[in-house]
N, C-alpha and C positions, 0 to 999 in steps of 0.2 A: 237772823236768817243767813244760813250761807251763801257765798260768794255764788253764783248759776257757771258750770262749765257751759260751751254750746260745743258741739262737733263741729269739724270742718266739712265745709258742704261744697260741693262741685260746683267750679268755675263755670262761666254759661261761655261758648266757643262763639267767636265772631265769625259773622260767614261771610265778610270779604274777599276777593280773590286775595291769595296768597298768603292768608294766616293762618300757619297751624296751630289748630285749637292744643292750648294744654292737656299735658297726660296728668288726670289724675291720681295719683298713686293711690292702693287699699289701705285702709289702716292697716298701722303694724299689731303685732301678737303685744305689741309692750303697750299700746294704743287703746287696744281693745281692753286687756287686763287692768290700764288704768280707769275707762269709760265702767266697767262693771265691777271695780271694787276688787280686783284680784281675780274674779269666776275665768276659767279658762271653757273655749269654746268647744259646747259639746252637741252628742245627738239632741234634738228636740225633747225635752221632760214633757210628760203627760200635765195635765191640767184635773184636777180633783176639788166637787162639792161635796163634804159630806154633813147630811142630815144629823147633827151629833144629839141630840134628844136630851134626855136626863144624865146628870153627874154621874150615876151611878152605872151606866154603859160602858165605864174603864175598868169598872171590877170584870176579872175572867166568869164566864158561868153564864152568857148573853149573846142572843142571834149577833147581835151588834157589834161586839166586841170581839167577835168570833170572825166578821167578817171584813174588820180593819185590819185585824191581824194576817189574813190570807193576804189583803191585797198589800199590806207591807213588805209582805214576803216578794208578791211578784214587783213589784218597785225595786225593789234592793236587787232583784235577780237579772235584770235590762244590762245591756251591756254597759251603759253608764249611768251609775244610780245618781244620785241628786247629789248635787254638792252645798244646796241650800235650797232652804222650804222657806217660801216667802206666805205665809197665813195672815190671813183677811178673817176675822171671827165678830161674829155678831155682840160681842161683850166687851169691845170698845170702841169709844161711841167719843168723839170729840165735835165741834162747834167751831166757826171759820178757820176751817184747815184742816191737814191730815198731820200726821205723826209716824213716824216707824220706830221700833227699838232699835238702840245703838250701843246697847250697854254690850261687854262682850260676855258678861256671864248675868241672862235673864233669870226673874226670879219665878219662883212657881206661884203665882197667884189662885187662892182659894175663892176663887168668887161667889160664893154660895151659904147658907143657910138649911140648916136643921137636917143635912144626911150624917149616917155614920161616922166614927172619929177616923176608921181608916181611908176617909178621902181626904180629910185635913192632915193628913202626913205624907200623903204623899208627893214624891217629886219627881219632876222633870227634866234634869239637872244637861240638857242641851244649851250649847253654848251659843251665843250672839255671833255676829259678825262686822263691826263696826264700820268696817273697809266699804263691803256694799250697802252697809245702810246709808256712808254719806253722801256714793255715787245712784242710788235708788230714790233718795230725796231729791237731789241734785237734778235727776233724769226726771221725775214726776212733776215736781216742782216749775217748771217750766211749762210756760202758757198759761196757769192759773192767772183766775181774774183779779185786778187791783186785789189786796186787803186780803187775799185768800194764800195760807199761808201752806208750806209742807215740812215739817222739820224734824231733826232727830229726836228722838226721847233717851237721853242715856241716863235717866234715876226713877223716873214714876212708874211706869208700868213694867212690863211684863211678859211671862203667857200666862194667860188667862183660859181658865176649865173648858171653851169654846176649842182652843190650840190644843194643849196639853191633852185633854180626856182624848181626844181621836190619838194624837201621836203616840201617846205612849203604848198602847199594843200594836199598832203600825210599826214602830221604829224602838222597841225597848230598849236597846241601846244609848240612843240619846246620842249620836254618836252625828247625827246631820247639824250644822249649824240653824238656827230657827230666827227671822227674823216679824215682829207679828206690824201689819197695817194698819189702821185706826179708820173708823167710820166717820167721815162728816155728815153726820145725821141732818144737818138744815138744807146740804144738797136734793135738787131732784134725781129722781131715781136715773132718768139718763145723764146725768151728769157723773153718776157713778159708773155706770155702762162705757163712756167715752172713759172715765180715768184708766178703767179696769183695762182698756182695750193697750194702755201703753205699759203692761205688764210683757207684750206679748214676746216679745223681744229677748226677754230677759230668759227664758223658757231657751234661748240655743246657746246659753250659759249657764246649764247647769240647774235653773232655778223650775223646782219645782211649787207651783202654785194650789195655795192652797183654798179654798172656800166654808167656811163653820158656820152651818148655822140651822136654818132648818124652811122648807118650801112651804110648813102649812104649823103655827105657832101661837097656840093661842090657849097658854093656860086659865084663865078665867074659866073656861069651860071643860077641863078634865074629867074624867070618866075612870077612877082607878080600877074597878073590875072589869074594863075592858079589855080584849085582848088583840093581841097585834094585827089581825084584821078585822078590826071593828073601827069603824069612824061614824062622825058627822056627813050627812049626806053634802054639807055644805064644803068639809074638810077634802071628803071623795072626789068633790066638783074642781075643787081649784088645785089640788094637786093633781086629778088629772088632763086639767088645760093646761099646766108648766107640761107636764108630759111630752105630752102632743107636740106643743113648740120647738122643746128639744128635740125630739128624734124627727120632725121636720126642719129641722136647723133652723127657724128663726127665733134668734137666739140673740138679736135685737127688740125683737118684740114683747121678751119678759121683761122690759124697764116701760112696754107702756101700759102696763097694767094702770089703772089709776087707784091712788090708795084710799079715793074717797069712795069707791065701788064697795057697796055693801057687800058684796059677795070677799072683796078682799079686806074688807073689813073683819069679817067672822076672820077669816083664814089668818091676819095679822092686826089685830088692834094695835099694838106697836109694830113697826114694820123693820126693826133691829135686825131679824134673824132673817128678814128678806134678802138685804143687799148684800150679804156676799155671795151668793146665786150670781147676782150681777157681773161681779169682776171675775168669777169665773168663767162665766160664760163670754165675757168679755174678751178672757184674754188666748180664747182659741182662735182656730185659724178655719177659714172654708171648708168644709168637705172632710174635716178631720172624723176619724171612728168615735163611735158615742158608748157607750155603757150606762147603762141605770140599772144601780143594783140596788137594794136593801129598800125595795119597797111595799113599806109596811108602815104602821104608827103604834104611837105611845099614846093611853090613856086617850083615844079618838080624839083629839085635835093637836096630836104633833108630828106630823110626817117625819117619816125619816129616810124619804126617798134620795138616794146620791147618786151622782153622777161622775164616772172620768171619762173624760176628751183625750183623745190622741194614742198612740201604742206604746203598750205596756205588756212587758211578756206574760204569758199566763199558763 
């Protein structure tokens, strides 16, 4: 486990006659760029969950794909696009602890079964950033309880088809650094909620955050003749109470769902593709502008409703 930096934190001023309190100085720009890995400080980065559904949504020819690629465009068009995409994807999944990538060249991870051969060629050949993965472990990393660990990954993983299938007609280029999160699945869900909240920060450096997964995920029950508005009455129900919560901003309140609630049972029998909803919604800020686009489903029980927080030209 790496060494933990901490910042320096303000002197508390004596209120004695005649002592003047210490001036304490801002952090300098070398201060900063060392606390964030190099990210230099920028306009606030939007905040983005997207519903990423089936592997097959990176092929061109799909509402879906169609309409990552708009919003990539307006992303890239902001007066400062992202200098790095911090992704949270429901397809990695660790156990006492988190993880981030640190490798500086991630590999494309195929995570899937029985599609097409031209999804197992493809790649995503965006590069890591090792500088802020070890200042973003460093930063997370702190306050966690005894035992509970945060570290870099520089050989096992990856991106993984959760990261990769949205980015790559988002950002064809490959050209943003991609750093991917790991899930501690033995966490409770507000425990995810609180981590996700100290991403927020990282967002006036550059870092665009990202969310994969999807609001309503329950392949057991697939419907292949369905079409994209067609659902489960039960699927309709709980995708649209996340709704609701979001455009009323509470947006603490998606982690208290309980996962033992039948109703969110249907909607998530494994609850993988839930939590990164969490850390995105986490890692906005009050009062920020909402969007919910692409709400629709795959084969009636895979939402693919997504959301981005905060402004983004359009």
């Amino acid at each position: 486990m790496m060494q933990r930096r901490h910042l320096l934190g303000a002197l508390s001023a004596l209120a004695s006659p005649g002592f003047a309190a210490p001036q304490v100085q801002p952090l300098s720009a070398a201060t900063l760029a060392q606390t964030f890995g190099g990210l230099r400080p920028s306009t606030r980065q939007p905040v983005l969950f997207v519903g990423h559904g089936s592997p097959l949504n990176v092929l061109p020819g799909n509402v879906w794909h169609d309409s990552w690629r708009q919003l990539g465009a307006r992303l890239l068009a902001q007066a400062e696009p992202p200098q790095l995409i911090v992704s949270i994807s429901a397809h990695w999944l660790t156990r006492g602890g988190w993880q981030v990538t640190g490798m500086a060249t991630p590999r494309t991870i195929h995570d899937f079964g029985g599609f097409p051969d031209a999804l197992y060629t493809m790649q995503y050949p965006a590069p890591g950033h090792p500088a802020a993965a070890a200042a973003l472990a460093d930063a997370l990393g702190q306050g966690l309880p005894e035992g509970i660990g945060m570290e870099v990954d520089t050989q096992d993983w990856g991106l993984d088809h959760g990261t990769w299938s949205v980015l790559l007609p988002m950002f064809p280029q490959a050209a943003i650094p991609v750093l991917q999160l790991s899930l501690d699945y033995a966490m409770p869900w507000a425990e995810h909620y609180r981590f996700g909240q100290q991403l927020r920060q990282w967002r006036d450096h550059g870092v665009l955050v990202l969310g994969s997964g999807n609001i309503v995920h329950n392949l057991r029950r697939m419907q292949y003749e369905a079409s994209p508005h067609q659902a489960y009455d039960w699927a309709l129900e709980f995708d649209e109470a996340v709704y609701q919560r979001i455009q009323r901003g509470e947006l603490a309140a998606l982690a208290e769902f309980s996962p033992d609630d039948p109703l969110v049972r249907l909607a998530h029998p494994t609850y993988d593709h839930y939590l990164p909803l969490l850390y995105a919604a986490a890692a906005t800020y009050p009062d920020e502008p909402v969007e919910v686009f692409n709400r629709g489903f795959q084969l009636a029980s895979v939402s693919m409703q997504s959301v981005l927080w905060g402004a983004a030209s359009s």
